[in-house]
N, CA, C and O of each residue as an XYZ file, in Angstrom:
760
protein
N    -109.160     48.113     56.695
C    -108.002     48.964     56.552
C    -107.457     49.308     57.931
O    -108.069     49.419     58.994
N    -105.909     49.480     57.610
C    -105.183     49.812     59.079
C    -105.127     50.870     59.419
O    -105.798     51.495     58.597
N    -104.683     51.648     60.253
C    -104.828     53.303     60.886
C    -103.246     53.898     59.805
O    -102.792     55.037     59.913
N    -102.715     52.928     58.937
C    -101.147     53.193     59.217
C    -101.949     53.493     57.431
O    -102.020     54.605     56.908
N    -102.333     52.510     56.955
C    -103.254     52.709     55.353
C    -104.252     54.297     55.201
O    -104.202     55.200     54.366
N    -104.939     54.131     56.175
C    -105.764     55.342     56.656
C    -104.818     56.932     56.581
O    -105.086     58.052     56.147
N    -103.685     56.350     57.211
C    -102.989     58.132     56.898
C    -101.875     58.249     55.663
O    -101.344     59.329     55.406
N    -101.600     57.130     54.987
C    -101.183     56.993     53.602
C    -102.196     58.159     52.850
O    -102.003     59.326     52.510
N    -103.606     57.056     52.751
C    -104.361     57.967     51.816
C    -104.480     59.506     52.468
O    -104.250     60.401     51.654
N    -104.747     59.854     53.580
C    -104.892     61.093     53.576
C    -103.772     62.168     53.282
O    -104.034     63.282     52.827
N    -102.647     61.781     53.551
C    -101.097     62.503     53.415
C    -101.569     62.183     51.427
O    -102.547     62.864     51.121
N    -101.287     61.742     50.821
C    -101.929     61.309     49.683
C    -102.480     62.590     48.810
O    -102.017     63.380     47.986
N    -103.760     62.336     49.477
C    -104.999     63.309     49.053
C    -104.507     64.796     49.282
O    -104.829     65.695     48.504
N    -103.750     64.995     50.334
C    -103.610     66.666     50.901
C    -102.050     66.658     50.465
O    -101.456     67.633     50.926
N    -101.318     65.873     49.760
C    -100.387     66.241     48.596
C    -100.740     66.628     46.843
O    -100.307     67.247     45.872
N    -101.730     65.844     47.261
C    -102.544     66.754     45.974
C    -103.049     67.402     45.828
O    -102.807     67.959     44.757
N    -104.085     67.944     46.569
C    -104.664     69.041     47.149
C    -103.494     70.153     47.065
O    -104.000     71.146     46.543
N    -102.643     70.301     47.255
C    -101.443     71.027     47.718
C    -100.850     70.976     46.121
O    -100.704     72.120     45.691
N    -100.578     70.209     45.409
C     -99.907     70.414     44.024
C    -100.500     70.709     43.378
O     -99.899     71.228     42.438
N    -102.722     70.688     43.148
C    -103.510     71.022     42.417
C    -103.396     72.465     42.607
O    -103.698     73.128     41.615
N    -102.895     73.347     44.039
C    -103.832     74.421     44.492
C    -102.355     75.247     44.116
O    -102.513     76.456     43.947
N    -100.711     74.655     43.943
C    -100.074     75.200     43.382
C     -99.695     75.841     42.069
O     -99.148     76.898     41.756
N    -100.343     74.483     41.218
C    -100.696     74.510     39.679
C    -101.065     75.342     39.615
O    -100.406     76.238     39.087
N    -102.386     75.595     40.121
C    -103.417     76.810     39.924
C    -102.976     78.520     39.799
O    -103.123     79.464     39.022
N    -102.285     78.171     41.243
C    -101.497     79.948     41.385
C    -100.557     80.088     40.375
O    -100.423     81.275     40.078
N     -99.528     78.993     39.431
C     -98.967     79.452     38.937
C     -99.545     79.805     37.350
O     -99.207     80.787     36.690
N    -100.632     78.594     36.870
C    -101.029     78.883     35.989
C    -102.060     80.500     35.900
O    -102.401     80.989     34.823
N    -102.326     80.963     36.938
C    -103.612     82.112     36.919
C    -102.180     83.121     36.976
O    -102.331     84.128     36.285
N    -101.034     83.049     37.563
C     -99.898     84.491     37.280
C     -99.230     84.099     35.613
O     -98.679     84.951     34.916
N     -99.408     82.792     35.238
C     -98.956     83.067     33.879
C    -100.035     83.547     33.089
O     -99.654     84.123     32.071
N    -101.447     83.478     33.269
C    -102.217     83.840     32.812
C    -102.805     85.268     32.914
O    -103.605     85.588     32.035
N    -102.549     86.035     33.742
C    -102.314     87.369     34.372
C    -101.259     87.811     32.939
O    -101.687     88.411     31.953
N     -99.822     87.350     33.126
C     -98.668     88.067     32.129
C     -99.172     88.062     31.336
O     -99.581     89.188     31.054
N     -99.584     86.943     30.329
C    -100.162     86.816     28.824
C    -101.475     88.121     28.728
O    -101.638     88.966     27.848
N    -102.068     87.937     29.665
C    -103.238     89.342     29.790
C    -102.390     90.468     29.100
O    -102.357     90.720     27.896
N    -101.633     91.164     30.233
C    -101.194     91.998     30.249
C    -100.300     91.722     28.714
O    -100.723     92.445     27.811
N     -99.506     91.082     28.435
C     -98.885     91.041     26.888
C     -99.843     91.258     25.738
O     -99.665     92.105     24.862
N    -100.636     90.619     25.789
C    -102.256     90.776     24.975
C    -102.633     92.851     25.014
O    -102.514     93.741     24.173
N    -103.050     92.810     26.313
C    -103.276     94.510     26.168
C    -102.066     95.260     25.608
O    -102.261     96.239     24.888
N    -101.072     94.933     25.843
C     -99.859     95.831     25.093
C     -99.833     95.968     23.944
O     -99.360     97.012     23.494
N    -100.410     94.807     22.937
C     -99.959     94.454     21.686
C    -101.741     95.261     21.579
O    -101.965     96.226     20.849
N    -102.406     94.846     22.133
C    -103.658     95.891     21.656
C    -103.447     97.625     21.137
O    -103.974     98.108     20.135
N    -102.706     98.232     21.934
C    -102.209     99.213     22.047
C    -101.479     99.516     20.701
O    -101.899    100.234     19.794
N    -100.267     98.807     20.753
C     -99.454     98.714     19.404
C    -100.723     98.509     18.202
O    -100.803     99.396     17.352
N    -101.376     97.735     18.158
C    -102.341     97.771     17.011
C    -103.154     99.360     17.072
O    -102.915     99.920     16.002
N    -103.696     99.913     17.633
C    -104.017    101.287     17.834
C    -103.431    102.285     17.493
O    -103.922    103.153     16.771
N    -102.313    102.299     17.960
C    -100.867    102.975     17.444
C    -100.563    103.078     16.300
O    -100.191    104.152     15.827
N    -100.683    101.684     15.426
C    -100.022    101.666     14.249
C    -101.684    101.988     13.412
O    -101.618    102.272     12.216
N    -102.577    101.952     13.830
C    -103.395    102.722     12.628
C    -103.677    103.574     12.751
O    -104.467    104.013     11.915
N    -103.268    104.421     13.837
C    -103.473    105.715     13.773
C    -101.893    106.436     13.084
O    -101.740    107.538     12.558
N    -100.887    105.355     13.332
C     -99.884    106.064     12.680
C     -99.824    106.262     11.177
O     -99.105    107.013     10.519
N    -101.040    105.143     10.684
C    -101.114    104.950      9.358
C    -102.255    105.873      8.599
O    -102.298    106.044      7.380
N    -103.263    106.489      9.660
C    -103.776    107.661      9.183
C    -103.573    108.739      8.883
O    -104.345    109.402      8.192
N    -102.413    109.172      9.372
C    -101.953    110.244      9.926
C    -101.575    111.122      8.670
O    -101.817    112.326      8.592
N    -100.926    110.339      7.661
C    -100.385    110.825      6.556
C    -100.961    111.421      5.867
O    -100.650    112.520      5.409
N    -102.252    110.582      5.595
C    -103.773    110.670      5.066
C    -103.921    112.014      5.085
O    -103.654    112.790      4.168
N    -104.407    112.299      6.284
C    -105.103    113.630      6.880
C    -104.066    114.869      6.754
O    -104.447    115.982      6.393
N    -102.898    114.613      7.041
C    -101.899    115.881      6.717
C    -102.090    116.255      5.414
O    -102.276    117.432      5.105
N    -102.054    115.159      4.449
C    -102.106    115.519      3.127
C    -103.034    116.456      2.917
O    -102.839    117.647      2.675
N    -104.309    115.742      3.043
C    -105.787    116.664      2.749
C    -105.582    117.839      3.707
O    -105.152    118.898      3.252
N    -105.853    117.719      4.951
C    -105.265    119.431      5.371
C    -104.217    120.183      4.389
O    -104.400    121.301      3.906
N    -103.125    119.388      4.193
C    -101.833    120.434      3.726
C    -102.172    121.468      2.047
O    -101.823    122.572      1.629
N    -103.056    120.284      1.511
C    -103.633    120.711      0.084
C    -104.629    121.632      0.063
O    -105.197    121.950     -0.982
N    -104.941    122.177      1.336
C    -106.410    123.262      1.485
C    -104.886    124.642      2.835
O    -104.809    125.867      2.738
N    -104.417    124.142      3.381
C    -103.340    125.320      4.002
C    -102.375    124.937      3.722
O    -101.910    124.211      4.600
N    -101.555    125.091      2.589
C    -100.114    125.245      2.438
C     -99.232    126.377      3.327
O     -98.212    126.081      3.950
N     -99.712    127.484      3.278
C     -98.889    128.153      4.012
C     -98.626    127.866      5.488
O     -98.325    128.797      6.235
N     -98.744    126.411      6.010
C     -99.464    126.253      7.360
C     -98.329    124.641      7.744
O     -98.588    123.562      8.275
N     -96.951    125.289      7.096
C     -96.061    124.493      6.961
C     -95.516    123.878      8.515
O     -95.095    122.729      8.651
N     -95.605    124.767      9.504
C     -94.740    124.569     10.756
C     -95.472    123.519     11.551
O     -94.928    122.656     12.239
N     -96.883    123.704     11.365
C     -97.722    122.189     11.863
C     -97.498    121.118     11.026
O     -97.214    120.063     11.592
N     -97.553    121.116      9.841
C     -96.927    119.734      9.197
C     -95.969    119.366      9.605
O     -96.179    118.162      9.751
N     -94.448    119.675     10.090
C     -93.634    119.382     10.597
C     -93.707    119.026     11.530
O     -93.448    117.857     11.817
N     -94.026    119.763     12.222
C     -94.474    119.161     13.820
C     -95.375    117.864     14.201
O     -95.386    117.216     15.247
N     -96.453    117.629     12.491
C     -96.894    115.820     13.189
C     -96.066    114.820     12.621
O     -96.044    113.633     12.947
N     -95.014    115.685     11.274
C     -94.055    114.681     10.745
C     -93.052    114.168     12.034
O     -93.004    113.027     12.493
N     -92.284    115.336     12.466
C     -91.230    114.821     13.424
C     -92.782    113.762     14.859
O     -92.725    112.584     15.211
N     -93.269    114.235     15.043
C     -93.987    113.169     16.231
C     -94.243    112.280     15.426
O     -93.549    111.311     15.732
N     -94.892    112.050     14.507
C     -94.975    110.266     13.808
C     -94.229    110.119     14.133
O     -94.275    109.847     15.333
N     -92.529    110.133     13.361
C     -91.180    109.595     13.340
C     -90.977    109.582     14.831
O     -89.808    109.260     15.046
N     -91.372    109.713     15.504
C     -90.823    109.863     17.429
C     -91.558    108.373     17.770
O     -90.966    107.423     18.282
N     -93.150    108.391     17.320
C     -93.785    107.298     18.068
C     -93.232    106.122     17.288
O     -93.253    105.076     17.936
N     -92.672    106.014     15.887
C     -92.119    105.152     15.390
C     -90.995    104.829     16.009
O     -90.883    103.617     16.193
N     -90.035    105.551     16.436
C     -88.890    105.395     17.093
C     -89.549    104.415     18.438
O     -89.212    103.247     18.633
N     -90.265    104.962     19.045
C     -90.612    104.666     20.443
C     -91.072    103.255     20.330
O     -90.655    102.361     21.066
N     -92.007    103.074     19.315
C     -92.491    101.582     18.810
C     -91.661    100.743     18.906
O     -91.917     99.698     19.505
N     -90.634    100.937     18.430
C     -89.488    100.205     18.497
C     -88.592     99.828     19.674
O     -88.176     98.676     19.796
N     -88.344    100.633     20.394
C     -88.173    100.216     21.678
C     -88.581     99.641     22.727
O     -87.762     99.114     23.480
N     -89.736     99.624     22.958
C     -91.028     99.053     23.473
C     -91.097     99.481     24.512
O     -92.063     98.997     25.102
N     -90.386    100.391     25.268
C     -90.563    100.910     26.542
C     -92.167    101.498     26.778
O     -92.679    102.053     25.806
N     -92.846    101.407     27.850
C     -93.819    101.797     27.806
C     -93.744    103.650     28.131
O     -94.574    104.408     27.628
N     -93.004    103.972     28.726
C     -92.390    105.261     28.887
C     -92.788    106.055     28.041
O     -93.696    106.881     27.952
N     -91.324    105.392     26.932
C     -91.741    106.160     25.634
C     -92.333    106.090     24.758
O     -92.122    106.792     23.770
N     -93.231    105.255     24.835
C     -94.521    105.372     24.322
C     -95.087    105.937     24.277
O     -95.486    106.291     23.168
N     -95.567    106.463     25.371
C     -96.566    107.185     26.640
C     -95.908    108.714     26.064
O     -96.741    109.609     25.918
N     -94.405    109.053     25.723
C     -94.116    110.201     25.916
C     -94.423    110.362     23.949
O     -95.025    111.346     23.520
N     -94.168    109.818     23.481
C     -94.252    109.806     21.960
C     -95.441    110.045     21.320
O     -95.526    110.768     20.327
N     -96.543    109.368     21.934
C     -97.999    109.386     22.064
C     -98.645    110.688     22.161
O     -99.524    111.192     21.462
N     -98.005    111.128     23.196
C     -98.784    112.565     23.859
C     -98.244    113.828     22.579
O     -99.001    114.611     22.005
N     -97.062    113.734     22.427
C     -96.220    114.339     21.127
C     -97.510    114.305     20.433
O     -98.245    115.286     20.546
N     -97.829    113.431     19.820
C     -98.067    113.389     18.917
C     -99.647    113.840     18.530
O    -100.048    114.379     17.499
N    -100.453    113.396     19.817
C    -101.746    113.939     20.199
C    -101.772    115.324     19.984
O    -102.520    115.761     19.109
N    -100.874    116.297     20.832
C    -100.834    117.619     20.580
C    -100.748    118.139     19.590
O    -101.414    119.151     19.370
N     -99.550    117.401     18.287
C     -99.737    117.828     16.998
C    -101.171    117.925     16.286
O    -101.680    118.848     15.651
N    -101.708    116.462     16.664
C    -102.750    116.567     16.058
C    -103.696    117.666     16.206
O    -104.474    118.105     15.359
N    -103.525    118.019     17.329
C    -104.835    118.877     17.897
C    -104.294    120.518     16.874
O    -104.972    121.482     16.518
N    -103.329    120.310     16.749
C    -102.985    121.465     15.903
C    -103.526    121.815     15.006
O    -103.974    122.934     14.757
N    -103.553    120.390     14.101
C    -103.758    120.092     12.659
C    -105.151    120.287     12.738
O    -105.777    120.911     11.881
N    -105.698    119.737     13.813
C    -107.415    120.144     13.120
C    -107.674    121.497     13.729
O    -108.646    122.004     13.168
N    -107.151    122.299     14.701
C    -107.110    123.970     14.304
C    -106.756    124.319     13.355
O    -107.381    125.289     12.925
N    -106.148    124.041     12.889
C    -105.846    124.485     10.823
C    -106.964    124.362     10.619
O    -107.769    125.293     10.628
N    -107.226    123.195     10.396
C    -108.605    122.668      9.920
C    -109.400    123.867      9.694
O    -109.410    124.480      8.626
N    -110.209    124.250     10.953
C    -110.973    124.547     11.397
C    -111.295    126.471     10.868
O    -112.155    127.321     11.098
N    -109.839    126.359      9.967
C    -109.739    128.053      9.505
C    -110.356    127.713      8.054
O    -110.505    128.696      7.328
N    -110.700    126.579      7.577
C    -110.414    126.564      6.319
C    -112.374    125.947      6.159
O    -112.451    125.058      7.007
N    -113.145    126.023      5.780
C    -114.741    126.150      5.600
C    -114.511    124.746      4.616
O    -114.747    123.695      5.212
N    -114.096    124.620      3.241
C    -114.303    124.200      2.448
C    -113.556    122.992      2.931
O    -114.042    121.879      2.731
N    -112.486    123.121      3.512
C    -111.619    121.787      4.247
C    -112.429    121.290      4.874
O    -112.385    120.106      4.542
N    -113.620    121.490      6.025
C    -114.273    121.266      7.129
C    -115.600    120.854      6.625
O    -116.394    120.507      7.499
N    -116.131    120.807      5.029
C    -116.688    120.247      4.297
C    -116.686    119.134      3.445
O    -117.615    118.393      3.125
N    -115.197    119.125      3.042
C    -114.681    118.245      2.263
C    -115.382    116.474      2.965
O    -115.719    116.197      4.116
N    -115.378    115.859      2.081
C    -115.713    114.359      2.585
C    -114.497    113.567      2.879
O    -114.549    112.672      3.723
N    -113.885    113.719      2.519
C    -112.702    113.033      2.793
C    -111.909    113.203      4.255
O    -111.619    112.482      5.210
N    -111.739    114.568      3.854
C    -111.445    115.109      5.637
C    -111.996    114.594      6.568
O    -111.459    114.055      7.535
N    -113.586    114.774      6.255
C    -114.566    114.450      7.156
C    -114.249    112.793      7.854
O    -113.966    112.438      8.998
N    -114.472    111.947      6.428
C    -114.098    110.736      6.583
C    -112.988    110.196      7.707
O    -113.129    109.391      8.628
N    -111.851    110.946      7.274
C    -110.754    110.780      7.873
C    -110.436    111.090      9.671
O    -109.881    110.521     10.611
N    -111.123    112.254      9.421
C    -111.421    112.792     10.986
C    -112.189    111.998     11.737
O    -112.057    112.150     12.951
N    -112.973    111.175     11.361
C    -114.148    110.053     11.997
C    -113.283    108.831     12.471
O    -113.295    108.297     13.580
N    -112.379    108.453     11.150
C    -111.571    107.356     11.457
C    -110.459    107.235     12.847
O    -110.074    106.461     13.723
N    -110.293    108.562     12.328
C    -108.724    109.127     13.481
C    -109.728    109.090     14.644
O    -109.376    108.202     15.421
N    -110.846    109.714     15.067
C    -111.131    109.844     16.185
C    -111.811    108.448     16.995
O    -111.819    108.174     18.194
N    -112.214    107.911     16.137
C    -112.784    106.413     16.392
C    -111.334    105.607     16.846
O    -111.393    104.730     17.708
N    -110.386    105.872     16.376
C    -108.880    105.139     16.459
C    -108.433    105.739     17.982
O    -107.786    105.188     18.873
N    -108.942    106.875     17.929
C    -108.427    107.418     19.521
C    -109.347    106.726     20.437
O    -108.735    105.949     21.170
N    -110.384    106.749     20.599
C    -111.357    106.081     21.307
C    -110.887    104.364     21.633
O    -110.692    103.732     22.671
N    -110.840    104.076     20.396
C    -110.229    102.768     21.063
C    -108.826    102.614     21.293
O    -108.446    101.860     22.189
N    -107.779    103.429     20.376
C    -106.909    103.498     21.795
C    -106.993    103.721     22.933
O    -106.585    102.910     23.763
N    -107.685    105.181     23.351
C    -108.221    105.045     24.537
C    -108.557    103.765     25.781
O    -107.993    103.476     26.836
N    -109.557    103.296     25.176
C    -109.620    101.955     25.842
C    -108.870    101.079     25.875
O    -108.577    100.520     26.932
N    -108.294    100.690     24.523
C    -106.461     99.793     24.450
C    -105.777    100.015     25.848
O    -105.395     99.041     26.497
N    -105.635    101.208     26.274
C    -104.734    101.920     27.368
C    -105.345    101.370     28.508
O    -104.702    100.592     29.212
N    -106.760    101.738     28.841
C    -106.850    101.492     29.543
C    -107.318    100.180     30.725
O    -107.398    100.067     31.949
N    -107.580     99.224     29.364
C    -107.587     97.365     28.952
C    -106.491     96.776     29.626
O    -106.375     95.708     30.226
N    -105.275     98.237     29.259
C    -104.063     97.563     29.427
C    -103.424     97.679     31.245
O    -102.714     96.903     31.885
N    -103.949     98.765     31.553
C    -103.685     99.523     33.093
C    -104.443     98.407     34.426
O    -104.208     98.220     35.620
N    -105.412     97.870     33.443
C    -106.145     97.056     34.343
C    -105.657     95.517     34.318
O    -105.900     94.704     35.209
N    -105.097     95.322     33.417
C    -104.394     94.165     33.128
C    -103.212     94.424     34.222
O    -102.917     93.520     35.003
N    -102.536     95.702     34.257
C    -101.285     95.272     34.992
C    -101.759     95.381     36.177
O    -101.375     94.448     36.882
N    -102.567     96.268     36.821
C    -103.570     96.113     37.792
C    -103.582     95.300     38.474
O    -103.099     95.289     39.606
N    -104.397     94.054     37.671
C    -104.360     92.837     38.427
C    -103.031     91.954     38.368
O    -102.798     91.066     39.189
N    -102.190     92.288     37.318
C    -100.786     91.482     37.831
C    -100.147     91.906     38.680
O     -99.821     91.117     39.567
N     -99.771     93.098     38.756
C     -99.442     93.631     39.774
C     -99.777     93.219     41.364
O     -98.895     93.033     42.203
N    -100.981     93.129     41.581
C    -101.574     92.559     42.961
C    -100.983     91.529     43.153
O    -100.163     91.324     44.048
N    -101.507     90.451     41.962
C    -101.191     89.135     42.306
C     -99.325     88.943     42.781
O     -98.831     88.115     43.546
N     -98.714     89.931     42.071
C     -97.148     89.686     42.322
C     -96.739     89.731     43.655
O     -96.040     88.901     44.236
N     -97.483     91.307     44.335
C     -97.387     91.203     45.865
C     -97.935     90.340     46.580
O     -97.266     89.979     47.548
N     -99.155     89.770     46.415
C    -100.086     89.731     47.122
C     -99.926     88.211     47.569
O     -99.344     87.640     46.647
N    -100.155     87.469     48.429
C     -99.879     86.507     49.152
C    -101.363     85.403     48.799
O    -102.481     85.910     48.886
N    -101.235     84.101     48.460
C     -99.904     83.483     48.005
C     -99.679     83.405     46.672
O     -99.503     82.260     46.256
N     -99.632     84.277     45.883
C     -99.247     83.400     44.285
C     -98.004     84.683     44.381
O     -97.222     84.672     43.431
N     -97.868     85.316     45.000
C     -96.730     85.784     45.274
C     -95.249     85.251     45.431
O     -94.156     85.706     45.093
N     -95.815     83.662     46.328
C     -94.749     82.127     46.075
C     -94.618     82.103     45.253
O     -93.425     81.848     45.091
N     -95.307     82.256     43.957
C     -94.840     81.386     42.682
C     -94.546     82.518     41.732
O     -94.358     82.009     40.627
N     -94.415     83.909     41.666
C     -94.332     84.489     40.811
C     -92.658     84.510     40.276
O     -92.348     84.796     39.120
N     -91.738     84.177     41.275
C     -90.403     84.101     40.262
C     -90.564     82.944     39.391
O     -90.134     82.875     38.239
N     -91.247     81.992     40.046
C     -91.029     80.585     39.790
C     -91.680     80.436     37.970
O     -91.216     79.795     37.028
N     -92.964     81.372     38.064
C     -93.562     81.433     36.911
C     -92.395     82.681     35.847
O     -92.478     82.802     34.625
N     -91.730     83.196     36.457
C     -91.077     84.429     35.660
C     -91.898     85.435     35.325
O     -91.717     85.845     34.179
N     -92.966     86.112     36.104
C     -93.957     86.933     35.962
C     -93.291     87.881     37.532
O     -93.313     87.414     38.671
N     -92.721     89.342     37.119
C     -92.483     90.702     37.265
C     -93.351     91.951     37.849
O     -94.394     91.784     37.216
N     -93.543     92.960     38.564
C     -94.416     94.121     38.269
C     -94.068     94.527     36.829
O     -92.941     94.593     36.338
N     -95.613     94.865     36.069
C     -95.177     95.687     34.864
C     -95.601     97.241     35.310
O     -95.974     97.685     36.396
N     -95.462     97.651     34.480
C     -95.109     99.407     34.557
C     -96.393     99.855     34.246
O     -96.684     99.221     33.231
N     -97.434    100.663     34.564
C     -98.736    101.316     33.802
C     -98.312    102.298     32.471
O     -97.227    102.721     32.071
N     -99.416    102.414     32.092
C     -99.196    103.076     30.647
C     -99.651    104.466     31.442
O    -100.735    104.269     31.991
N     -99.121    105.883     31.681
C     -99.314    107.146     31.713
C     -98.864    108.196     31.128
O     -97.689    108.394     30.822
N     -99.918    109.020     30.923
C     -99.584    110.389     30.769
C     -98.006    110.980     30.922
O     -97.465    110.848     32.020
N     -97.250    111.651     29.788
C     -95.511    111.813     30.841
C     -96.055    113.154     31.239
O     -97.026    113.685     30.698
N     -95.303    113.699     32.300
C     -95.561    114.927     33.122
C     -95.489    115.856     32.086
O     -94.848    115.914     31.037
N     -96.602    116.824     32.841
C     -96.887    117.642     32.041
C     -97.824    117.840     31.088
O     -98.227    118.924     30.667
N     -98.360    116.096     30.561
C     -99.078    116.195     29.563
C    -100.222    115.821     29.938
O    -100.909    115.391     29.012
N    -100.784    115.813     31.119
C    -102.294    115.596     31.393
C    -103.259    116.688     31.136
O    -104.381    116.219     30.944
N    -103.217    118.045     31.060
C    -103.716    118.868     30.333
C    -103.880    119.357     29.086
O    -102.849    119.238     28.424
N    -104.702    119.819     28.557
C    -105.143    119.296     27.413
C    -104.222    120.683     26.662
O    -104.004    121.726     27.277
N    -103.875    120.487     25.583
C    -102.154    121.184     24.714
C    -103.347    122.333     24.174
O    -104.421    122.181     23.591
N    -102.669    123.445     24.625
C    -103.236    124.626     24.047
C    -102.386    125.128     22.634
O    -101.208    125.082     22.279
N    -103.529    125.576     22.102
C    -103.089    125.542     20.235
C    -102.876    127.109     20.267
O    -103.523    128.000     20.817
N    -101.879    127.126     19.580
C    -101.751    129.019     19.308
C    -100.972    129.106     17.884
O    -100.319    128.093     17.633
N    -100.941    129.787     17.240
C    -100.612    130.230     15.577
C     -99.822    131.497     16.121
O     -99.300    132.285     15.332
């Protein structure tokens, strides 16, 4: 072989080297987005069965405190808020619809908590296990999801798949938080 063959193959080899190591960055930032799309839709699944409990449990509370009308309203209008918000998909209002709606709850099981025979009932009981097991892994949904953007996030700034992130159409996404104000825990008063 000639010296002129000799730098064929190597120009060659370190063009591929170079298109393998591009592939890579773009496939690991499309694979980053899909993460992060994956944790979102985790979330939404969390969301929607806790939105689907919700009814449940008002009922059985409402049938042991009727007179205890102004908290029913208050988790009716927040369902209907996080439903609204669902729909939009903003993570914002999510985040702000969410917290709504947490606080109601916390209401509802101070009702609860006046009523002995409610706080016995099996059903309640049942229900209260479900809802709180549903928070828990929302909980984690959220925070599955923070770490997901986490690492997209880096990769968007961060040098080099930073080259390829228009190229892939992968963005900063937004974290899922608390809206102001609501990081303390909602004090219940009658």
């Amino acid at each position: 072989m000639n010296g002129v063959t000799i730098a064929l193959i190597v120009i060659v080899v370190l063009i591929v080297i170079v298109l393998l190591w591009a592939v890579a960055q773009y496939n690991g930032l499309v694979r980053l987005r899909n993460l992060v799309q994956e944790a979102w839709r985790q979330i939404d699944v969390e969301l929607n069965r806790r939105h689907d409990l919700i009814p449940n449990l008002v009922e059985t509370v409402k049938g042991y405190a009727a007179h205890e009308k102004g908290v029913f309203e208050e988790v009716t209008a927040a369902r209907a808020a996080v439903t609204k918000a669902a729909a939009s998909g903003t993570v914002e209002q999510k985040a702000e619809a969410s917290a709504a709606l947490d606080k109601s709850l916390v209401n509802v099981m101070a009702v609860a908590e006046n009523y002995p025979d409610l706080k016995a009932s099996t059903n309640f009981l049942d229900l209260q296990k479900q809802l709180t097991d549903t928070e828990n892994q929302l909980s984690f949904a959220r925070q599955y999801y923070n770490d997901a953007v986490s690492s997209l996030n880096t990769a968007v700034v961060t040098f080099p798949s930073m080259l390829f992130a228009g190229m892939a159409g992968v963005t900063k996404r937004t974290f899922y938080a608390a809206p102001e104000g609501q990081t303390a825990p909602p004090q219940v008063s009658f």
